[in-house]
Structures are given as structure tokens and as C-alpha cells.
N, C-alpha and C positions, 0 to 999 in steps of 0.2 A: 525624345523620351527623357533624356538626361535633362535641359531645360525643363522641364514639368517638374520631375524629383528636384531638381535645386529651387527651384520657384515652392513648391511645397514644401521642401524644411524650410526655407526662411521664413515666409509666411506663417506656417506652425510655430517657428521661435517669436516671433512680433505678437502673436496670439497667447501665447503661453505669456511672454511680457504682460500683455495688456491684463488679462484674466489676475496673474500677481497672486493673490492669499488664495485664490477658491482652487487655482491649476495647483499649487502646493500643497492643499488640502485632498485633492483628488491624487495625488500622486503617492501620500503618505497613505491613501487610506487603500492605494493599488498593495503598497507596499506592507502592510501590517497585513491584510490579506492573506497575501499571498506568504508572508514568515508565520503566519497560525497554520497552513494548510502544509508549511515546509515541515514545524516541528512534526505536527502530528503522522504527517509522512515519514519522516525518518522514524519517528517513536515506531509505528509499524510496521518497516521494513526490518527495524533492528530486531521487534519483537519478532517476527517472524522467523528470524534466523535463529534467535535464541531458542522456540520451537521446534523448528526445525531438528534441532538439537538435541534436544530432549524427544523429539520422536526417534530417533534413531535409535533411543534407548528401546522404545516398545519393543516387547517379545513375548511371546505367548510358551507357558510352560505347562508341559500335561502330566500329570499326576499319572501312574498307575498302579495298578493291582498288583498286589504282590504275588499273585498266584500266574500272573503272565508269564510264558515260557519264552526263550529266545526266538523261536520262530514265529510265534504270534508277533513278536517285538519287533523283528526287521521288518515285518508285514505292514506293523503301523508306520514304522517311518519309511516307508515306499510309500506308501497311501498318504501319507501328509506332505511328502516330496511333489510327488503329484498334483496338490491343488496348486492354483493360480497366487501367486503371489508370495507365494514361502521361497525363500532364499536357500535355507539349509535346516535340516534337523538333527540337533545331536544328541544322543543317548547321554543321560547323567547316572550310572550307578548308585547305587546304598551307602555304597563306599565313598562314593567318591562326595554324592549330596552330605555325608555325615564331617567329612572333609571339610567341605567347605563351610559349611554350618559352624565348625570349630565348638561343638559342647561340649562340656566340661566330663571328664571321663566320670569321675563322680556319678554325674549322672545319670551316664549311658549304661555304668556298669547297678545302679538302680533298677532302671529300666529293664535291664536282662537283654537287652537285645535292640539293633538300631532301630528309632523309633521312626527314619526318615524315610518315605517311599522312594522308588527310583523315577525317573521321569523324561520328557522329549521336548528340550528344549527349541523354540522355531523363532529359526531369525526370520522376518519379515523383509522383501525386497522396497527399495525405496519406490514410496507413492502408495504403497498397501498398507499403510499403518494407520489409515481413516478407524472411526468406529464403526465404518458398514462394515470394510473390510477384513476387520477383527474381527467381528461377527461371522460373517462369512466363514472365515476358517472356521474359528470356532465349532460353529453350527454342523460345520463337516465332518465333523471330529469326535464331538463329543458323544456320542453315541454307537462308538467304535468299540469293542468286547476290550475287555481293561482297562479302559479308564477311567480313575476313580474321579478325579476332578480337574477342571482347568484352570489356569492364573492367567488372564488374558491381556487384564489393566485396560479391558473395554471401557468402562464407564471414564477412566482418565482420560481416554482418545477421543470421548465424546465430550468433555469439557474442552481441550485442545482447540478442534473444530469450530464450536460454538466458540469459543475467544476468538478465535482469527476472524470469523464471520463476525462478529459486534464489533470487535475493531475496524475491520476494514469498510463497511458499511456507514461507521462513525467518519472515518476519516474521504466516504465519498461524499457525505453529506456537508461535510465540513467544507470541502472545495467547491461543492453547487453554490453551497450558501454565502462565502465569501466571495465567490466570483461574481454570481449574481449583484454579490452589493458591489463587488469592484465596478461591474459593466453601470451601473445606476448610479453612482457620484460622476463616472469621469462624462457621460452622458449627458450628466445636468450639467457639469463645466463644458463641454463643448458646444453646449445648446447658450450659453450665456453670452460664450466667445461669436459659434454664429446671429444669434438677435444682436449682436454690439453693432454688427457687419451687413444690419440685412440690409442699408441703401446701396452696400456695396456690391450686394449679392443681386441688387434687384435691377441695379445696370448693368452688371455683368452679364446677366439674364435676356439683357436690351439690345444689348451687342452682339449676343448669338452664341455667348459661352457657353460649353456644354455642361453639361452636369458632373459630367470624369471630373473637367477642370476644378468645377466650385467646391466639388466634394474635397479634392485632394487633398486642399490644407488642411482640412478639418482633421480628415482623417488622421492624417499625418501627425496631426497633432495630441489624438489618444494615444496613438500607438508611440509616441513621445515618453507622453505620462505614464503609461502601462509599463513601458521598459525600465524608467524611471524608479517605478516601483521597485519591480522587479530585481534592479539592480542593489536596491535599500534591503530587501527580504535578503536576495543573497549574502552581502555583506554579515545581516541579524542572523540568517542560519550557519554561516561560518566561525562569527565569533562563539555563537552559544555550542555549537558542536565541538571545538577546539574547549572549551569552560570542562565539556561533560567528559571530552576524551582525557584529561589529566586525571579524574576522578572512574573512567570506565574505560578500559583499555581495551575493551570487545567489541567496539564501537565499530560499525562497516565506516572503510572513509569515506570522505564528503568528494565526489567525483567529480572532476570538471563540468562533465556533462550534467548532471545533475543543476548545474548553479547559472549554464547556458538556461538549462528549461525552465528557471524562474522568468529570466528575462524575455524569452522568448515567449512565454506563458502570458506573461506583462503587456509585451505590444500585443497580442493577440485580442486580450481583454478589451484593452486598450482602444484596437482600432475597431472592435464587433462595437465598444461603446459607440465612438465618434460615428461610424457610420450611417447606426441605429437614430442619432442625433441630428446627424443631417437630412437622414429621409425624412424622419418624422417633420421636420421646418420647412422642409420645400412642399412637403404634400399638404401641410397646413396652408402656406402662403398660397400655392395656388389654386384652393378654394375657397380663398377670400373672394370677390369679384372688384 
């Protein structure tokens, strides 16, 4: 086994030699790839978090009736306790809404009397701050005796959602479509490297070689480029990450693991190319007659 693997890298370095400008061309073009699909993955992950963030602000605020008594009032926040996904609900008095509000006593004393309602403020549990699930409370609520109106920031949570979903969609697209191209240059180099090889291939063939063996180097030889790549994207997404972290300190860090799964991502590409390249030329050659 160990003989095969050392017979297959060297053979894929002799090959990678011979090929010269188009293996270099297919290795960069693994590698730009693969640093478009790293930016826009970090862009997204980092958005997300910054999301994330701002969803935690969401909280839904209920207006009520001035004419509600104390007992109607624990009644509602028992009954909003109760639904799925409420964390907590806390009473905001006139006093206390006029408090915070800070107007200008001027005013208040205008006005003749606090003009601010009292209200039930609801933190939301993490994972329930969707806009179904705003809704939902909402919907349960709002036609409960006393409440004059709700602040939900529904329609903000359905913008929220809607961005993450175009984002993240953009960025699955974006790695079909570069990978696809990745698999289809280093494909056509390794298809170049076996026609160079095919008298070599075609004795080999005469001799009883099997097909493991012929493929090997081939193989061996994407998943060369692919890593190759990959190791170029890693390199591009650390330096441009370390550029944005002096300028954006929020930045999630760039994880070891993360900068393996280029390269890893790389040979993968890599050898689904080379593989796809060698079937396709032996199933050609032997229905030539």
C-alpha cells in the first residue's frame, strides 16, 4: 500500500512538472475559487452574528387601557407567561413609562396629566424572535380585554430573516459555482497530463495493470492542485481578515479549523476533478476499436 502512495505522489510531481503553465493555471484558479467563496463565507458568518445581535434586542411591548385594574393586569401577564416562547413579562407603570421617556415637565404639566400609557413588556426566549414567531405571540395577545395596542418590530424580524436567507443562498451559490469551475479546469489539466501518457497508459494496460494503479497518479495529482489551491485561498483569507480586523474589532477569528477546510475542500475538488478525468479517457479509449 505504502509503495502505490509513494509511486503516486512522485508520478503526480513528474506530471504536475510536465503540464508546467496549465497545472499552475488550474491550481490558481482552485485557489481564487475557493478565497471568493472564503470571503463571502466569513461576510456571512460574521453577518449573522452581528444579527444575531440585534435580534436579542427584539421584544414585543403591549400597550394598555387605562381603565385596566390590577387583576385584569396579572391575568394578562400570566396568560402571556404562558405562551410558547416568552421568556419573561414585566409590568412598566405610567410612572415609571413617563420615567423613562424623560419629557420635559413643561410639558407634562401642559398636558394636565401623564400622557403615557402603562404597558407589558416581553422578552422573547432565544430562537423565538423569527417573524412567524412574533406573530404568533402577538396574534395571541392582541385581542385580550385591555390592550389598546402592540409594538412588536414584526415587520423588522421579517426583514432580518429575509437577509440571512438571500445571503446565505448567495453564498451557497457562490460555492456550487466556483467549485463546479474549480472541478472543470483542473479536469481539463489532468486530461492533458493523461493524453500526454496515453502510450504509457496503453501498455500499462497490456501488462495487466489495473485500473486502482493507472488512476492513482492522476488522481493524486488533482488532489495535489486542489490542496495547492487551497492553501493560496487560506493564505488570501488570512491576510485579508487580519487587513479588516485592524479596522473591525468584532470580527469572529479566523479558526484553525476553518483554514484546514480550505485545503481539505482543495483536494477534494481536486481529486472528484482528476478522477472524473480519468474515467472519462479510459471509457473513451476503450471504445475506440
Amino acid at each position: 500500500m505504502s509503495f502505490h502512495v509513494g509511486y503516486n505522489i512522485r508520478e503526480a510531481m513528474v506530471n504536475l512538472k510536465r503540464t508546467g503553465g496549465i497545472a499552475i493555471v488550474a491550481t490558481t484558479t482552485v485557489g481564487l475559487s475557493l478565497f471568493i467563496l472564503g470571503l463571502f463565507l466569513l461576510t456571512t458568518i460574521n453577518v449573522r452574528q452581528a444579527v444575531g445581535y440585534l435580534q436579542e434586542k427584539v421584544e414585543i411591548e403591549v400597550f394598555l387601557d387605562d381603565a385596566l385594574d390590577r387583576g385584569q393586569t396579572v391575568r394578562l401577564i400570566s396568560r402571556i407567561c404562558s405562551l410558547d416562547g416568552v421568556r419573561e413579562a414585566v409590568y412598566v407603570s405610567k410612572d415609571d413609562a413617563l420615567h423613562e421617556a424623560a419629557l420635559d415637565s413643561a410639558l407634562v404639566s401642559a398636558v394636565g396629566a401623564n400622557p403615557l400609557p402603562a404597558s407589558i413588556r416581553i422578552e422573547l426566549k432565544d430562537g423565538f424572535r423569527s417573524e412567524r414567531d412574533v406573530a404568533r405571540i402577538v396574534g395571541a395577545i392582541e385581542t385580550a380585554p385591555g390592550v389598546e395596542e402592540i409594538a412588536s418590530g414584526q415587520q423588522w424580524a421579517g426583514y432580518v430573516d429575509r437577509f440571512i436567507l438571500i445571503l446565505s443562498v448567495i453564498t451557497a451559490a457562490i460555492g456550487i459555482l466556483f467549485g463546479l469551475t474549480s472541478i472543470f479546469v483542473v479536469s481539463n489539466t489532468v486530461h492533458l497530463a493523461i493524453f500526454s501518457r496515453r502510450e504509457v497508459i496503453t501498455i500499462m494496460e497490456l501488462v495487466g495493470a489495473k485500473d486502482g494503479f493507472i488512476r492513482g497518479p492522476f488522481i493524486m495529482e488533482g488532489i495535489m492542485q486542489g490542496a495547492l489551491g487551497g492553501v493560496l485561498a487560506a493564505a488570501g483569507i488570512t491576510a485579508v481578515h487580519w487587513a479588516a480586523q485592524q479596522k473591525i474589532e468584532q470580527l469572529l477569528p479566523l479558526t484553525p479549523t476553518l483554514l484546514v477546510a480550505f485545503v481539505v475542500t482543495g483536494g477534494l475538488l481536486g481529486g472528484i476533478a482528476s478522477g472524473a478525468a480519468v474515467n472519462r479517457f479510459l471509457k473513451t479509449e476503450r471504445m475506440i476499436p
